[in-house]
C-alpha positions as CSV (number, residue, x, y, z in Angstrom):
1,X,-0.6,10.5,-1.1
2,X,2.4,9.3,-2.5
3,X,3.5,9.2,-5.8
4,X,4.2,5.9,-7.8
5,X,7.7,6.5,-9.3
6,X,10.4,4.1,-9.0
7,X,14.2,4.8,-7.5
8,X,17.0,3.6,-8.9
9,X,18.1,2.6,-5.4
10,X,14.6,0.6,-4.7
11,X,14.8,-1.2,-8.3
12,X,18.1,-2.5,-7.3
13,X,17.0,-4.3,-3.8
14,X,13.6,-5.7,-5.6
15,X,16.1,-7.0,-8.4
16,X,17.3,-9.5,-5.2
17,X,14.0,-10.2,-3.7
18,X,13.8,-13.8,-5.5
19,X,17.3,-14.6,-3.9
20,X,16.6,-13.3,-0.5
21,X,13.3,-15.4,-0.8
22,X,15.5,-18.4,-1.6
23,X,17.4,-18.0,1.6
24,X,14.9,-17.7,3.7
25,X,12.9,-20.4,2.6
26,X,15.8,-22.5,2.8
27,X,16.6,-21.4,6.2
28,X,13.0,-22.3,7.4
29,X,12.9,-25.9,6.3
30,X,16.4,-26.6,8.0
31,X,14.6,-24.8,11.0
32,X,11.5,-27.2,10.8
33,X,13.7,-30.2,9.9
34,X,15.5,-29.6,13.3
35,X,12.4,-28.9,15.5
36,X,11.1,-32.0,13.9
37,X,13.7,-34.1,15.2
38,X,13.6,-32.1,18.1
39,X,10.1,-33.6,18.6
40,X,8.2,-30.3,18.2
41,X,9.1,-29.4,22.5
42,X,6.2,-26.9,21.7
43,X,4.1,-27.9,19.8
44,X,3.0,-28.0,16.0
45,X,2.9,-24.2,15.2
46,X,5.2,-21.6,14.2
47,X,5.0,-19.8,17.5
48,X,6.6,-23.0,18.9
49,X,9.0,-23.2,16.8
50,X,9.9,-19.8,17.6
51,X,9.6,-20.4,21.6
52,X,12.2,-23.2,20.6
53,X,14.5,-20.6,19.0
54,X,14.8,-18.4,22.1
55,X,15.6,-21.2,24.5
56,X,18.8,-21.7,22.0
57,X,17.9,-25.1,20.6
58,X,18.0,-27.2,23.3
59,X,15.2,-28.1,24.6
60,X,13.9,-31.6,23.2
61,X,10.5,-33.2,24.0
62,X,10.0,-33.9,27.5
């Protein structure tokens, strides 16, 4: 069972968790903004939107 004690280390990288949430969330609305205007080439979900990302971009509604 592990212990709950805190590391110095570990307090640092939570201390940038609100940042790195920032980011990300700002990277995914760009992402659904594009696949938007894409015309959502796969669909409504996330796991299109991630099809989307591994055919680089470029595939637009057919």
């Amino acid at each position: 069972m592990r212990e709950l004690h805190f590391e110095k280390a570990r307090q640092r990288r939570r201390a940038h968790t609100a940042t790195m949430r920032n980011i990300i969330a700002g990277f995914c609305r760009t992402a659904l903004v594009d696949y938007r205007e894409a015309g959502y080439p796969f669909g409504k979900t996330v796991d299109g939107l991630l099809i989307w990302f591994e055919y680089g971009q470029n595939t637009t509604d057919n």
